[in-house]
N, C-alpha and C positions, 0 to 999 in steps of 0.2 A: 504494500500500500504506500502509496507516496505521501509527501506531507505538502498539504495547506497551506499558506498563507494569506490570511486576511488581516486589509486595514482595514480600520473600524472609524468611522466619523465621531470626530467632535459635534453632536448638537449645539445651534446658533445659541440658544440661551440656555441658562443654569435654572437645572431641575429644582434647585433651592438657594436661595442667596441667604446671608444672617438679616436678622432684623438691624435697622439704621441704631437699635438702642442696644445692639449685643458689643461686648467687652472688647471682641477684635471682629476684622471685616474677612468674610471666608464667600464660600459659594459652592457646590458642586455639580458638575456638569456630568453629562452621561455620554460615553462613548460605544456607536451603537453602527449596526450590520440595518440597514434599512432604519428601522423604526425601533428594534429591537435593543433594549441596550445590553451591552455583554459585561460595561464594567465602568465605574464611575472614577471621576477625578475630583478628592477634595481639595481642594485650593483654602489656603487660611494664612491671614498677615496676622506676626505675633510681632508687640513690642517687646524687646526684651535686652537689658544692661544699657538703655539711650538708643539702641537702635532697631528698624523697623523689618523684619525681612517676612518672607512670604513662604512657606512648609505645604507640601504636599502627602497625601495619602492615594492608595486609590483600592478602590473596594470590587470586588468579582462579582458577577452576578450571572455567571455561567460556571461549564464547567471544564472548561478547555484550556489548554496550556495558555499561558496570556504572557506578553513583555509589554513595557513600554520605556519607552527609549526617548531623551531628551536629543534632538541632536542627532549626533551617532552612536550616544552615549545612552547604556540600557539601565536605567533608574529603577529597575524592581521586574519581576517576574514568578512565577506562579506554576507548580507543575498541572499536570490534567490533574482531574481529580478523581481518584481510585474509589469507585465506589463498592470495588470490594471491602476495603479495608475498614472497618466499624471504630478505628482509632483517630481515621481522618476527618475532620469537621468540613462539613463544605458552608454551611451555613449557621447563624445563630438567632433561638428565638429570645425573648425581650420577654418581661419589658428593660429596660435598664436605665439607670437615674440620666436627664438629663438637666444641662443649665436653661432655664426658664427663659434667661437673659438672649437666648438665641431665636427663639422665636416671640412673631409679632404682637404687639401687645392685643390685639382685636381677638390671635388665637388663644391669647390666653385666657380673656377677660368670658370666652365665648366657654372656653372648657370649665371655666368656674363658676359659671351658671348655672351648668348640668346639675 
């Protein structure tokens, strides 16, 4: 069997931006095969000792060998994911603490209604 190679698009806007009142300014965008997305890019400016720089993560949401590469430079990568193996996590369910501070005040004001 040969191997694949698929790029994957940058979606024009971000699947979620921080609210304007969250602590630092982030976003994440979804990187996707048609419409599909196979795996997200979180982007986040941290101030930290006077200065301001910008950290990345990127999250799977498939289950295929994944790189991503700044450049020519390959910044993280991901094997397939054996779904034999019951020791390998592919995904994780929630809930899990998050900071309030990141999302918008309307969603918050709206969940504390309920």
């Amino acid at each position: 069997m040969g191997i694949s190679i698929w790029r994957f698009r940058m979606m024009a806007q971000p699947v979620h931006r921080y609210a304007e009142e969250a602590a630092v300014d982030g976003a994440i965008f979804a990187f996707a095969q048609g419409t599909d997305p196979e795996a997200f890019l979180i982007l986040e400016s941290r101030h930290e000792k006077g200065i301001s720089q910008w950290h990345f993560a990127i999250a799977p949401a498939c289950g295929w060998e994944l790189h991503a590469k700044r450049g020519d430079r390959e910044v993280w990568s991901r094997p397939k994911w054996n779904r034999q193996d019951p020791n390998e996590v592919y995904g994780l369910v929630g809930p899990f603490a998050v900071d309030p501070k990141l999302f918008p005040a309307e969603l918050i004001k709206s969940q504390q209604a309920k």
